[in-house]
C-alpha angles and dihedrals in degrees: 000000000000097000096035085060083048092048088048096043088055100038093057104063094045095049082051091045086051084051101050086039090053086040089059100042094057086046084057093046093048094052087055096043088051097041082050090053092043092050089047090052092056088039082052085041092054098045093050089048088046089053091045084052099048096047087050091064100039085057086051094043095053085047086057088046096056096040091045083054088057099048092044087053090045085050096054098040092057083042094062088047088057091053098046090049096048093051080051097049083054102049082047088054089047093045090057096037081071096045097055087048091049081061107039083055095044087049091048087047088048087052095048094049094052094046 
């Protein structure tokens, strides 16, 4: 009976110890379960902030491309009034090209009639 008390005497701390060890250990465990859920909500928080984001720009990019379709509307349109303009402004200088001659040649043929 003596050494069944000693067995048990001996048996029943280390068997404690055994608890309190196991009991740290899934403390332990616990903090790190909880620290790795609490880095995969902020990973969940920044990829929700990065497709928010990117949705963000793709909005903005589509707005560029319609105004720069409208610019670049805008652009060719004054362009073709320049052109046009221009091809008038030619057919002006011509106009008065032959005018001028018209009256180089009246005023020679006023000088020769007179001489």
């Amino acid at each position: 009976e003596r050494q069944a008390t000693t067995a048990r005497d001996t048996t029943i701390p280390q068997v404690m110890r055994l608890i309190r060890e196991t009991a740290v250990g899934h403390q332990h465990q616990a903090a790190d379960a909880e620290r790795d859920r609490s880095k995969v909500e902020g990973f969940h928080s920044v990829l929700e902030n990065v497709r928010a984001n990117e949705d963000y720009l793709m909005k903005r990019v589509q707005e560029f491309q319609t105004e720069f379709k409208i610019v670049e509307g805008n652009l060719n349109e004054k362009a073709a009034l320049a052109l046009q303009s221009a091809e008038g402004l030619r057919a002006w200088q011509d106009d008065v090209a032959a005018q001028m001659a018209q009256l180089r040649n009246g005023l020679r043929q006023k000088e020769t009639d007179e001489s």
